[in-house]
C-alpha positions as CSV (number, residue, x, y, z in Angstrom):
1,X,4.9,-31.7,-23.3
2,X,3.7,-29.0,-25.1
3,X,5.8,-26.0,-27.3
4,X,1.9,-23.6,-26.9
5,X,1.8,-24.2,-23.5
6,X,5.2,-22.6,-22.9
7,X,4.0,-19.9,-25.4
8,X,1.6,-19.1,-23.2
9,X,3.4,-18.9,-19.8
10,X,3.2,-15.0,-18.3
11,X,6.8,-13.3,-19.7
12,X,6.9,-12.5,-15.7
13,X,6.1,-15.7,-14.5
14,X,4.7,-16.2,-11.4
15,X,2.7,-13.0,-12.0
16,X,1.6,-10.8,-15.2
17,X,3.7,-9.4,-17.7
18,X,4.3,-5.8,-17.8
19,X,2.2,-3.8,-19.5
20,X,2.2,-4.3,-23.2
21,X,4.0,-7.7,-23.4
22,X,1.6,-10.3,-22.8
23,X,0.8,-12.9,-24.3
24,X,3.9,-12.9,-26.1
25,X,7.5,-13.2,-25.3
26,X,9.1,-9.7,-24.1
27,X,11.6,-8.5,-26.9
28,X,14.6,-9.6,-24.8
29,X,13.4,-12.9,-24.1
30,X,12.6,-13.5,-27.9
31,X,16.0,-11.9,-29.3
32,X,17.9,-14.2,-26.7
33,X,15.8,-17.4,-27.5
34,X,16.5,-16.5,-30.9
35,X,20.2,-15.9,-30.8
36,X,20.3,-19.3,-28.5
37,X,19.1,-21.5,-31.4
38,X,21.3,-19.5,-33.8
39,X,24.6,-20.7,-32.3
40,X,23.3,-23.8,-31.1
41,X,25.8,-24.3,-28.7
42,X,26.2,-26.9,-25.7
43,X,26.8,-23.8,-23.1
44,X,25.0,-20.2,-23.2
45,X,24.9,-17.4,-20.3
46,X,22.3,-15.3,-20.1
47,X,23.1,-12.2,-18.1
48,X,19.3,-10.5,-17.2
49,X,18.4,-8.1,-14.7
50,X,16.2,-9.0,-11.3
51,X,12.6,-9.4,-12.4
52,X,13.3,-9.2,-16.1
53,X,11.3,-12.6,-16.6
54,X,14.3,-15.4,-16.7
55,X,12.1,-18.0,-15.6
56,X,9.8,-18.3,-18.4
57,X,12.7,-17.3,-21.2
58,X,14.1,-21.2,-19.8
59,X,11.1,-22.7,-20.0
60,X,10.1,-21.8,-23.5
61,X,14.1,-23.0,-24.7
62,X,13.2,-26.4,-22.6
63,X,10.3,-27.0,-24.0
64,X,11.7,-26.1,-27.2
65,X,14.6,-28.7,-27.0
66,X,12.3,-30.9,-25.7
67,X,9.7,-30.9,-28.8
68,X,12.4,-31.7,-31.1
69,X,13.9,-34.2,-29.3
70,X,17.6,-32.7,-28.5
71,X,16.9,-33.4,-25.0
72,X,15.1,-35.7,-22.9
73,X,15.3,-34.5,-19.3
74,X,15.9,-31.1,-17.6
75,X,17.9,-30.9,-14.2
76,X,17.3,-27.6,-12.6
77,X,19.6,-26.2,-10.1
78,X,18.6,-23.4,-7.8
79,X,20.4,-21.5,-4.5
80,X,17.9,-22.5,-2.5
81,X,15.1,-25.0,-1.2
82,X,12.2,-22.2,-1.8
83,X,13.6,-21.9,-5.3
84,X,12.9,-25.4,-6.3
85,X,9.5,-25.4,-5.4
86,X,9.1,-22.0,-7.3
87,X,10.5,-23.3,-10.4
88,X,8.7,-26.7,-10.3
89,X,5.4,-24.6,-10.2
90,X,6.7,-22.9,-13.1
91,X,7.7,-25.9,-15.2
92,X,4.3,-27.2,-14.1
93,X,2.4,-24.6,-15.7
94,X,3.8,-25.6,-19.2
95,X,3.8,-29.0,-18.9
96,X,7.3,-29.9,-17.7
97,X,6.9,-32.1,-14.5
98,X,10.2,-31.2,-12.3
99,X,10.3,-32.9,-9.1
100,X,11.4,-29.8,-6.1
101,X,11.7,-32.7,-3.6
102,X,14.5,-34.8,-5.1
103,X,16.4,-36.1,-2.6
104,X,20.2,-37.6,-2.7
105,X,19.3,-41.1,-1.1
106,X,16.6,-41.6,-3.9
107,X,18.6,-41.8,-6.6
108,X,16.0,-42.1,-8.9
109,X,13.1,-40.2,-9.3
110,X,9.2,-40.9,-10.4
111,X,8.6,-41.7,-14.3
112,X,5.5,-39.1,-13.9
113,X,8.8,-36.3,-14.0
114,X,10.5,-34.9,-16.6
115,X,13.5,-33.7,-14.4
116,X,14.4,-32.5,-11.1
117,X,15.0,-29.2,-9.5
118,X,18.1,-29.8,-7.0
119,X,20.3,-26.9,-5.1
120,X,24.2,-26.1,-5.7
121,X,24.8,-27.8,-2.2
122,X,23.1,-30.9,-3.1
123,X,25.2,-31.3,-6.1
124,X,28.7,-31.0,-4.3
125,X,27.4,-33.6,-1.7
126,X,27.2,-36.3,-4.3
127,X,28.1,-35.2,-7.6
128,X,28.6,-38.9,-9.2
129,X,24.7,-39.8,-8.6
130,X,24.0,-36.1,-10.6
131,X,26.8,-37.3,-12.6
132,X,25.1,-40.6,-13.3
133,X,21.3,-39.3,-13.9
134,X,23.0,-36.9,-16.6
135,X,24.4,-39.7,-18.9
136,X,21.3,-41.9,-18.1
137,X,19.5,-39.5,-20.2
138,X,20.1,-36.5,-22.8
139,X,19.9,-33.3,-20.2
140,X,19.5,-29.7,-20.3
141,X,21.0,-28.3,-17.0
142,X,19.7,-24.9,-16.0
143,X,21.3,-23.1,-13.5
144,X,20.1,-20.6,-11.8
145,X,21.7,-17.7,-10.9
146,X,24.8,-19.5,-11.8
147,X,27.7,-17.3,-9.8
148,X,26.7,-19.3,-6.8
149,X,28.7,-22.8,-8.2
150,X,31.6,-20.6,-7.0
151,X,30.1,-19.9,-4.0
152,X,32.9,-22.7,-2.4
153,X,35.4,-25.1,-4.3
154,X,33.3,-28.1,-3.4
155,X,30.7,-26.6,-5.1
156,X,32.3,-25.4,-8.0
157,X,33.9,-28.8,-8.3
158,X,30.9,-31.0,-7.9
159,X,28.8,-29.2,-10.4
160,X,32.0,-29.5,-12.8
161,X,32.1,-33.4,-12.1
162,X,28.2,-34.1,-12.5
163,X,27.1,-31.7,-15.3
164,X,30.2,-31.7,-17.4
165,X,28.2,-34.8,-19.6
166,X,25.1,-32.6,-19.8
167,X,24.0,-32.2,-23.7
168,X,22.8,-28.8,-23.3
169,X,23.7,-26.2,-20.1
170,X,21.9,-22.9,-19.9
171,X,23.5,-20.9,-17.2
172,X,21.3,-17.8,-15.8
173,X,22.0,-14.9,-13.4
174,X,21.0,-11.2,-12.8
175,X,24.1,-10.7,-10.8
176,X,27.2,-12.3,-12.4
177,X,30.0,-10.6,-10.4
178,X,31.8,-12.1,-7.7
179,X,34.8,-9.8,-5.7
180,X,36.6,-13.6,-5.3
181,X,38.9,-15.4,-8.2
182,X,36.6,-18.8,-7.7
183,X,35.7,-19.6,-11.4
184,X,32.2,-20.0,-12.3
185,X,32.2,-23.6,-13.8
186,X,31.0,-23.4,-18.1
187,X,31.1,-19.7,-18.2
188,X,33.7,-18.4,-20.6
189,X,36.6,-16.0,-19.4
190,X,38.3,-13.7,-21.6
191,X,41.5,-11.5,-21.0
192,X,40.2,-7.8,-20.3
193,X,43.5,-6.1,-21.7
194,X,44.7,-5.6,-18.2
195,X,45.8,-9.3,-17.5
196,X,42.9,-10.7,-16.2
197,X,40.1,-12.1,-17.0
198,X,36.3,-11.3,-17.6
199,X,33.2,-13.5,-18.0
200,X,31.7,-12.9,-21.3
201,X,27.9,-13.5,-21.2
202,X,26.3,-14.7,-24.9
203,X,22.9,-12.2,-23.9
204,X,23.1,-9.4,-21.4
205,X,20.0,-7.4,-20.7
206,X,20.7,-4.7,-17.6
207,X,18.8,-2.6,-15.1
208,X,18.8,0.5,-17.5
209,X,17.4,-1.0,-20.9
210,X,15.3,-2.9,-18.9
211,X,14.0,0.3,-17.0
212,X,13.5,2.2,-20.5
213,X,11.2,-1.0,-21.8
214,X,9.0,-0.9,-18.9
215,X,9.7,-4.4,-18.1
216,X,11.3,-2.9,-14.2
217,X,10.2,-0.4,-12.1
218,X,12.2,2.8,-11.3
219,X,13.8,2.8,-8.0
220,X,14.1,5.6,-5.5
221,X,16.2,5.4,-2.4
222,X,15.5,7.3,0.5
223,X,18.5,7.6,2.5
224,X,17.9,8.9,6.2
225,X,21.3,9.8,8.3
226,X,21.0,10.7,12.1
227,X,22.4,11.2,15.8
228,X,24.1,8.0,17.4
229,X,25.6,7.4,20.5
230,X,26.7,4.3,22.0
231,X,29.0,2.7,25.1
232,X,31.8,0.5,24.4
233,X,33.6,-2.4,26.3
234,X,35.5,-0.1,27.9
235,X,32.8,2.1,29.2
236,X,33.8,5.4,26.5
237,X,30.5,6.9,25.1
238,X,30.9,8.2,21.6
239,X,29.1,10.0,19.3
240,X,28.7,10.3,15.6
241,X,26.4,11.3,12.8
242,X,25.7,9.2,10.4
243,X,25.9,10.1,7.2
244,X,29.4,12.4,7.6
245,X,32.8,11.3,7.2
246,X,33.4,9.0,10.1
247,X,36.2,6.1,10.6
248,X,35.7,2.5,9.5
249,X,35.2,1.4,13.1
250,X,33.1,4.9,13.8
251,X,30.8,4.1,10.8
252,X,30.2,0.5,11.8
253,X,29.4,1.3,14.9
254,X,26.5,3.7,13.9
255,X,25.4,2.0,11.4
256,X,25.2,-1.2,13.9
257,X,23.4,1.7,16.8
258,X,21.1,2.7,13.7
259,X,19.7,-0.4,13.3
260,X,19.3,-1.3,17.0
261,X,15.7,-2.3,17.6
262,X,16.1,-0.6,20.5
263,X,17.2,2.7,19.1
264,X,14.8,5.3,17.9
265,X,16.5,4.9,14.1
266,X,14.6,2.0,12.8
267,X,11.2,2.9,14.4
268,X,11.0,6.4,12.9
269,X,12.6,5.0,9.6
270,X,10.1,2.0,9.4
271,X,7.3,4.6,10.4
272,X,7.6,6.4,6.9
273,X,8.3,3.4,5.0
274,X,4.9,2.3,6.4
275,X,3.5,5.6,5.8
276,X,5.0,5.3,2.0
277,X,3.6,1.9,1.5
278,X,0.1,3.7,2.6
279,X,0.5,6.6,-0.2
280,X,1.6,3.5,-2.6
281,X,-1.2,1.5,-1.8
282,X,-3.6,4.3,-3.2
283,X,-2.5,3.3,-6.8
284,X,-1.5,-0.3,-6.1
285,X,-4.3,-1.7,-2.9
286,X,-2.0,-4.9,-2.5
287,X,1.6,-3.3,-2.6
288,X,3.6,-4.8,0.0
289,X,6.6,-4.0,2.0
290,X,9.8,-5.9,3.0
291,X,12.1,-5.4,5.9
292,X,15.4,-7.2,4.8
293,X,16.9,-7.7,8.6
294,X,20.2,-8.8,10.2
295,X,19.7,-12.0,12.6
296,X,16.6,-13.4,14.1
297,X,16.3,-11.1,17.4
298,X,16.1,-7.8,15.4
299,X,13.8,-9.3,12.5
300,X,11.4,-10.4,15.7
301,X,11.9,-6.9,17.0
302,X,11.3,-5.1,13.6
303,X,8.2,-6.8,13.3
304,X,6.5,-5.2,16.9
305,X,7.5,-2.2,15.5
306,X,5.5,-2.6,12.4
307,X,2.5,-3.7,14.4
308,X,2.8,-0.5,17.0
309,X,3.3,1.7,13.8
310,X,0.8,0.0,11.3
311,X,-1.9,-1.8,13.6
312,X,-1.0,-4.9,11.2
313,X,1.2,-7.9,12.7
314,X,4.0,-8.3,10.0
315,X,5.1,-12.0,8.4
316,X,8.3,-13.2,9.7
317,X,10.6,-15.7,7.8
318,X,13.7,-16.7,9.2
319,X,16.3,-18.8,7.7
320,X,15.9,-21.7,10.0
321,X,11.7,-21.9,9.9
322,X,11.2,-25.5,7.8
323,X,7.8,-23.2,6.8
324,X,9.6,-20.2,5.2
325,X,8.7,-21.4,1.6
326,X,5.0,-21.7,2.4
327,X,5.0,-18.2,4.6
328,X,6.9,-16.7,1.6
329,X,4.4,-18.3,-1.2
330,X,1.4,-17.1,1.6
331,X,2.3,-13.7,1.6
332,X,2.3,-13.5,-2.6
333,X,-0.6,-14.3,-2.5
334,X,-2.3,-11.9,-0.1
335,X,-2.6,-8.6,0.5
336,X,-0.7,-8.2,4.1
337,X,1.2,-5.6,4.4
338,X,4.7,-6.2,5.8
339,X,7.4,-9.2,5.5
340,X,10.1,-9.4,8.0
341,X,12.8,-11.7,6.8
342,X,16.5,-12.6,7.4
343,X,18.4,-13.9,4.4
344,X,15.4,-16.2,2.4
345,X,14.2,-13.2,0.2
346,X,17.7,-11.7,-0.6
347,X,17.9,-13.9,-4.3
348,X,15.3,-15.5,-7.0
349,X,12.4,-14.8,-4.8
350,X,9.1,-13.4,-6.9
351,X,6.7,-11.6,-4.8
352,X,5.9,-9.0,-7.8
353,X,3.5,-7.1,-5.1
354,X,6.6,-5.7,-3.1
355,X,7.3,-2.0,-3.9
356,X,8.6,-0.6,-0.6
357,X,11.7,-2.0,1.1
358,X,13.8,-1.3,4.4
359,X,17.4,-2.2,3.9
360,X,18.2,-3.1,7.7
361,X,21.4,-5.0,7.4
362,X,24.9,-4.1,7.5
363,X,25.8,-6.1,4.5
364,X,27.4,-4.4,1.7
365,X,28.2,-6.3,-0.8
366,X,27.6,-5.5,-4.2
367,X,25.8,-8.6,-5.3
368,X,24.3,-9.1,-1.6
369,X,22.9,-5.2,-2.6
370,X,21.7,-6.0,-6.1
371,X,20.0,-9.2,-4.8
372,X,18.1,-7.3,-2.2
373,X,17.3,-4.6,-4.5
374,X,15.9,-6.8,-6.9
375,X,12.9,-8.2,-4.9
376,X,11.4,-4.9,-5.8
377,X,12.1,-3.9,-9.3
378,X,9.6,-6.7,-10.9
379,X,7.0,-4.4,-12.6
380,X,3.0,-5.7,-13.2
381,X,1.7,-3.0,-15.2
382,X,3.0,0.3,-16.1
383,X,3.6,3.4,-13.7
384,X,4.3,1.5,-10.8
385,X,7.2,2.3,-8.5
386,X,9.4,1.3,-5.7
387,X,10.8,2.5,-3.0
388,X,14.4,1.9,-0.7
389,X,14.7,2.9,2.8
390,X,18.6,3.0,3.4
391,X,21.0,4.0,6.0
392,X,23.0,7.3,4.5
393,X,26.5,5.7,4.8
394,X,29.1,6.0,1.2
395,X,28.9,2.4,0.6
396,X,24.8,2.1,0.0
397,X,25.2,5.2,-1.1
398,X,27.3,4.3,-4.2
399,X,25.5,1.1,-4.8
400,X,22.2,2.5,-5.1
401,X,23.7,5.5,-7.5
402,X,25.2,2.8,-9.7
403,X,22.1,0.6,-10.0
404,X,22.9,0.6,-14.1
405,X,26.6,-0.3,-13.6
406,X,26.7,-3.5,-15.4
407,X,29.5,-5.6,-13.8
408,X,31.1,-8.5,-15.0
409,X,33.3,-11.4,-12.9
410,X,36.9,-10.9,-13.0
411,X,39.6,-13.8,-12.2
412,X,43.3,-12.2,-11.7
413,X,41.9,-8.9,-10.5
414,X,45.1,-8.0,-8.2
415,X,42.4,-5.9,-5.6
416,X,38.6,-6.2,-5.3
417,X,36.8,-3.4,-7.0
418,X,35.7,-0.9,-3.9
419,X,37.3,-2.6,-1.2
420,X,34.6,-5.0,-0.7
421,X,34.6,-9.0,0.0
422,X,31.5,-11.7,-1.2
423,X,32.7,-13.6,1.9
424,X,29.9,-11.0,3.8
425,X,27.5,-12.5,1.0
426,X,28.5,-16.2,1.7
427,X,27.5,-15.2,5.9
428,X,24.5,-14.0,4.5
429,X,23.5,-16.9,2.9
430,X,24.3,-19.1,6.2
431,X,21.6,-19.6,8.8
432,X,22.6,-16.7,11.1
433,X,20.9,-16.6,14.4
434,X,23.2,-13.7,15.5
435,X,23.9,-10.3,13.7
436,X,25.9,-10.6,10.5
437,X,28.9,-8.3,8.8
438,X,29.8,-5.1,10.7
439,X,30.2,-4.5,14.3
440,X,30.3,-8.1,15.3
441,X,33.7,-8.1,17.0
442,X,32.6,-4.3,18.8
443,X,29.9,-5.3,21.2
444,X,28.6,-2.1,22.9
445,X,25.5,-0.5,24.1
446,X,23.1,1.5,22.4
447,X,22.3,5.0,24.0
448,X,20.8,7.1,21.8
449,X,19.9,6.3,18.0
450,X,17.8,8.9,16.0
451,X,16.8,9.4,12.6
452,X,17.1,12.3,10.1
453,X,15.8,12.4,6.5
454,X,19.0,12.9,4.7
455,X,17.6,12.8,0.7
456,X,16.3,10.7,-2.3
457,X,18.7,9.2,-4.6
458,X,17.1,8.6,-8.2
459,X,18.8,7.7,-12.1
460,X,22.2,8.8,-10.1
461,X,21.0,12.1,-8.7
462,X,20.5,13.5,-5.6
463,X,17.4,15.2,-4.7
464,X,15.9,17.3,-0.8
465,X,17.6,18.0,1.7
466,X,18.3,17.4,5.6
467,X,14.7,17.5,7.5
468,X,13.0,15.8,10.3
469,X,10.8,12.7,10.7
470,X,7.4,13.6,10.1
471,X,7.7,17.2,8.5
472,X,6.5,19.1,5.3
473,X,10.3,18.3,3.6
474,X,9.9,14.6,4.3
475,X,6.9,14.7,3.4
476,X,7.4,15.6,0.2
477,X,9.1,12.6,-0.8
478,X,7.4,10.2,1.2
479,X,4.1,11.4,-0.5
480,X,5.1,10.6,-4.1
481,X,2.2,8.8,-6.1
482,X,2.8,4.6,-6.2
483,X,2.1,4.8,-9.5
484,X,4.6,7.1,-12.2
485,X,6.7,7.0,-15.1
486,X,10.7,6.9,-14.8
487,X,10.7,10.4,-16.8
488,X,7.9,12.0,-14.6
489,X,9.7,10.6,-11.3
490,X,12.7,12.5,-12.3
491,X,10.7,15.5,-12.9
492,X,8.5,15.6,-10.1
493,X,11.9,15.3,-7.8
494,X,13.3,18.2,-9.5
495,X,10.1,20.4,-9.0
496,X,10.0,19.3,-5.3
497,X,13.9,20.2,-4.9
498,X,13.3,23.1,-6.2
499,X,10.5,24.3,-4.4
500,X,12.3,23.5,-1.2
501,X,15.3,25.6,-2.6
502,X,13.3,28.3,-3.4
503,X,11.4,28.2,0.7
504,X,14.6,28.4,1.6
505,X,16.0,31.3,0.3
506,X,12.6,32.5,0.4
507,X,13.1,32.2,4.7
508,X,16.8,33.3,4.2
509,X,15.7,37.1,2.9
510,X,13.7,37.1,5.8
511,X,15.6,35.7,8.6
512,X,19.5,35.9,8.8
513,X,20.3,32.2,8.8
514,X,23.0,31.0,11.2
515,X,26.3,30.0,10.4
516,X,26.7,26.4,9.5
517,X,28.9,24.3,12.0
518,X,32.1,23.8,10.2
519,X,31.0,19.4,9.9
520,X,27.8,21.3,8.5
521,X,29.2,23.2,5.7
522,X,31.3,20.3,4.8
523,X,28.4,17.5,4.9
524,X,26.4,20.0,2.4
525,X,29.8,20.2,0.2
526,X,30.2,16.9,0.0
527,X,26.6,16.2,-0.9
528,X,26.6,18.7,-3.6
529,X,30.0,17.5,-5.1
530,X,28.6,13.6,-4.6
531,X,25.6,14.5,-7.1
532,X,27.6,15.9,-9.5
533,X,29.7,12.9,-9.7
534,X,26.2,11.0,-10.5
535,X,25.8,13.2,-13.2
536,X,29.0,12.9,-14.6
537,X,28.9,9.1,-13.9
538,X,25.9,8.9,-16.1
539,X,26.6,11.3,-18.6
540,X,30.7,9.5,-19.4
541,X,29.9,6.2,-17.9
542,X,33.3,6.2,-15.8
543,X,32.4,4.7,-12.3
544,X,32.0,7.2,-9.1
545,X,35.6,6.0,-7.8
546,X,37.0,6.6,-10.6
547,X,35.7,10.3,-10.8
548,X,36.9,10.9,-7.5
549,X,40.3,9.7,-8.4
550,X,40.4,12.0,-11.4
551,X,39.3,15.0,-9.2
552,X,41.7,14.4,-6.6
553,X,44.8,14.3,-9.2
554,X,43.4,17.2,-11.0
555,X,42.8,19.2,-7.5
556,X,45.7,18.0,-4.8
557,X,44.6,17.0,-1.7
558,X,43.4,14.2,0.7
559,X,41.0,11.5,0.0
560,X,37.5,12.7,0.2
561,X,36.7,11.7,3.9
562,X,39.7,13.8,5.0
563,X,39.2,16.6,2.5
564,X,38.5,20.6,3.9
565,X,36.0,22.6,2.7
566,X,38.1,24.6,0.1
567,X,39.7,21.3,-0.8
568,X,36.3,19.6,-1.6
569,X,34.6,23.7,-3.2
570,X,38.1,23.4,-5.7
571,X,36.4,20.0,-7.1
572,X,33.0,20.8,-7.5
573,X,34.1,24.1,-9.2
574,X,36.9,21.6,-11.4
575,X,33.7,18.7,-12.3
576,X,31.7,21.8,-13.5
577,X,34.1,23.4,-15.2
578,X,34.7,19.5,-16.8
579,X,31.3,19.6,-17.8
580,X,31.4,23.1,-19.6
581,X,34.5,22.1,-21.7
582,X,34.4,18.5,-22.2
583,X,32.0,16.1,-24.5
């Protein structure tokens, strides 16, 4: 084993570094390697963003504990079978031979391995044998994306029994929250002030420093709203927009019509994310895209409608397909366009080439989000972008204007933080042959299901404004250059909003424009009062909810979904008048 052959492993392992780190560690990775050896402690949590280049920071501590002789053996413990075999290629490259195919009824593996590369489920199905191998030998235990050992109490328990021996444990993850109290076995919990208590990380490095170094790529959602009608058991047909205040049974519904292969929703919304990944591919020829789908039917659907739209058959991976791994390690490797795929791409997946993404699944999750999110932030060289396809519903909405948030995981908490529950997550990660989260327990039909370009969210802003498949507005946004700085993506956004402003009241002194529909005036309101709140958000720091909250107390009035037009015109004209007296 050798300490220069880890020193020479890409800082984005399995592809290049960003621009202007190779060959050597990025900064983060050499301050946390650093500050590792400095305390020299049996446990350490590093807390890094998706795509920040975990993989090789662990290898170059391994091999580092293994040249002196603090360890003798690594175990490595992964979410998932594809994982294994990604780290093992990893290890490989630097000289550590991890064996991905470990199985329980061995017991033992070859002497030609250094460790083993075992999943969180393994370990809770026999944790004395993992318990056993970890005495037989001085170990380093990485875990990999460590909140899911909380995932269930066998598996929080299991780990707990077989690693608790371990000499050293490195615990990794990009996304260390968790809306449950299960305890995260070896990370350390502190008291937050307010009775409960918060994971403390030793080395944190987030989206947003991240972002600044160049090491991620900026993000920009497109959010697309639209017409929805559907038939319930009971034979009512309703309507609703998505994208306007609508009830939680009204909203699931239309976001569940939205994504209806059979709708018109997804085909026009995955028509300009396949027209996007054709502007993209002008700077970067083999940027791919990724349609992140519900259950197996729709992902099988989603991919004809790529093939109709593009001329290009898509790659589909479902959860159940014993060759997901190699169709997944297939597609990094080429230069196809399109990946269909339900639940085996949500976590720890590299495929550095994807830059365009459809979010087609009703699963709203924080972490199940911020997984998801973070196949496409892993930047190859500098400039390059990506871009989110979303439904326009307050949930994705939120999450994609907080993508700096940095969140933390919280025992004691007496409510989960915005009303939401990782039990959605732990469906996700199940094999699911049928759709998942929302709308399960309201079957109904489909009748009409069509898409409208609602806007761009970007660094919590909001950018264009309401406009049809396929015209000059869309197009504006869809035809952004692949390849651009964070600073000049903000700025080209803000040129093209205001040139759209200024056509329209350029058409306005020349036409008298219609009254807007009462829902109208209100959806604009509460578009121009949500983008304010991103601004505030990142100019104070104070989450979105929390600005709301303060508004409303400050204001009077009805939560925001039931607020009037006055109601809603009092707050933006009380968050502006915050912003000229406060600092």
């Amino acid at each position: 084993m050798s300490v220069s052959a880890a020193s020479h492993l890409s800082p984005s392992y399995p592809d290049r570094a960003a621009w202007g780190t190779a060959p050597k560690l990025r900064a983060w990775q050499q301050e946390a390697f650093d500050l590792y050896f400095q305390r020299d402690r049996r446990d350490f949590l590093t807390v890094a963003t998706p795509g920040a280049g975990k993989t090789t920071y662990a290898l170059r501590i391994a091999s580092e504990l293994l040249s002196k002789g603090v360890i003798r053996a690594v175990t490595i413990v992964t979410p998932t079978e594809h994982l294994k075999r990604q780290w093992a290629d990893a290890a490989g490259r630097v000289g550590i031979g991890i064996d991905p195919e470990f199985k329980n009824s061995q017991g033992a593996t070859s002497r030609d391995y250094t460790g083993v590369a075992i999943t969180y489920a393994q370990v809770s199905m026999h944790p004395a044998l993992h318990r056993a191998r970890t005495e037989a030998r001085k170990t380093l235990v990485i875990f990999d994306e460590v909140h899911h050992a909380g995932d269930a109490k066998s598996w929080g328990d299991g780990v707990r029994e077989a690693f608790e021996p371990a000499t050293r444990r490195l615990a990794l993850t990009g996304t260390p929250f968790r809306s449950d109290d299960s305890p995260i076995p070896f990370v350390t919990y502190v008291e937050d002030g307010d009775g409960a208590l918060r994971s403390a990380s030793d080395y944190s490095y987030g989206y947003g420093p991240a972002l600044a170094d160049g090491v991620v790529r900026p993000v920009i959602f497109l959010a697309y709203s639209g017409e929805m009608k559907w038939r319930t058991r009971a034979g009512d047909e309703i309507a609703a927009t998505l994208g306007t205040p609508l009830t939680k049974d009204q909203l699931s519904q239309a976001w569940r019509a939205a994504l209806d292969p059979k709708g018109d929703w997804i085909r026009q919304v995955i028509h300009a994310a396949d027209r996007r990944l054709t502007e993209v591919r002008r700077g970067v020829p083999d940027a791919g895209g990724l349609v992140i789908a519900s259950d197996h039917e729709s992902a099988r659907a989603y991919a004809r409608h790529i093939r109709t739209v593009s001329g290009e058959g898509a790659v589909v991976v479902l959860s159940d397909d014993p060759g997901a791994s190699k169709k997944i390690k297939d597609f990094s490797a080429s230069e196809a366009r399109w990946l269909v795929a339900v639940r085996m791409v949500s976590e720890g997946v590299d495929i550095p080439r994807l830059a365009v993404g459809v979010y087609a699944t009703s699963i709203s999750t924080p972490l199940f989000f911020a997984q998801a999110v973070g196949r496409f932030v892993r930047a190859r060289k500098r400039g390059e972008m990506a871009s989110v396809f979303v439904p326009s519903v307050p949930v994705l909405m939120g999450l994609a204007a907080e993508m700096e948030e940095e969140r933390d995981h919280v025992l004691g908490r007496s409510q989960p933080e915005d009303g939401l529950d990782d039990s959605l997550l732990e469906r996700a990660q199940q094999d699911r042959k049928q759709p998942d989260a929302l709308g399960d327990e309201l079957p109904f039909q489909t009748l009409e299901a069509s898409a409208t370009f609602d806007r761009v969210l970007f660094d919590g802003g909001e950018f264009g404004t309401s406009a049809a498949p396929g015209s000059p507005e869309e197009e504006d946004f869809i035809g952004l250059p692949g390849l651009l700085e964070p600073d000049q993506v903000a700025s080209l956004l803000r040129r093209r909003q205001a040139d759209q402003q200024a056509a329209k009241r350029r058409k306005s002194t020349t036409e008298e424009a219609p009254a807007l529909a009462p829902h109208e005036q209100i959806h604009e309101l509460r578009k121009e009062l949500n983008g304010l709140v991103g601004a505030w958000n990142h100019r104070t720091g104070q989450p979105h909810g929390v600005i709301h909250a303060e508004l409303r107390r400050s204001c009077g009035g009805p939560a925001i979904a039931q607020a009037s037009a006055d109601q809603i015109k009092e707050r933006i004209a009380m968050i502006r008048k915050w912003a000229t007296q406060r600092r």
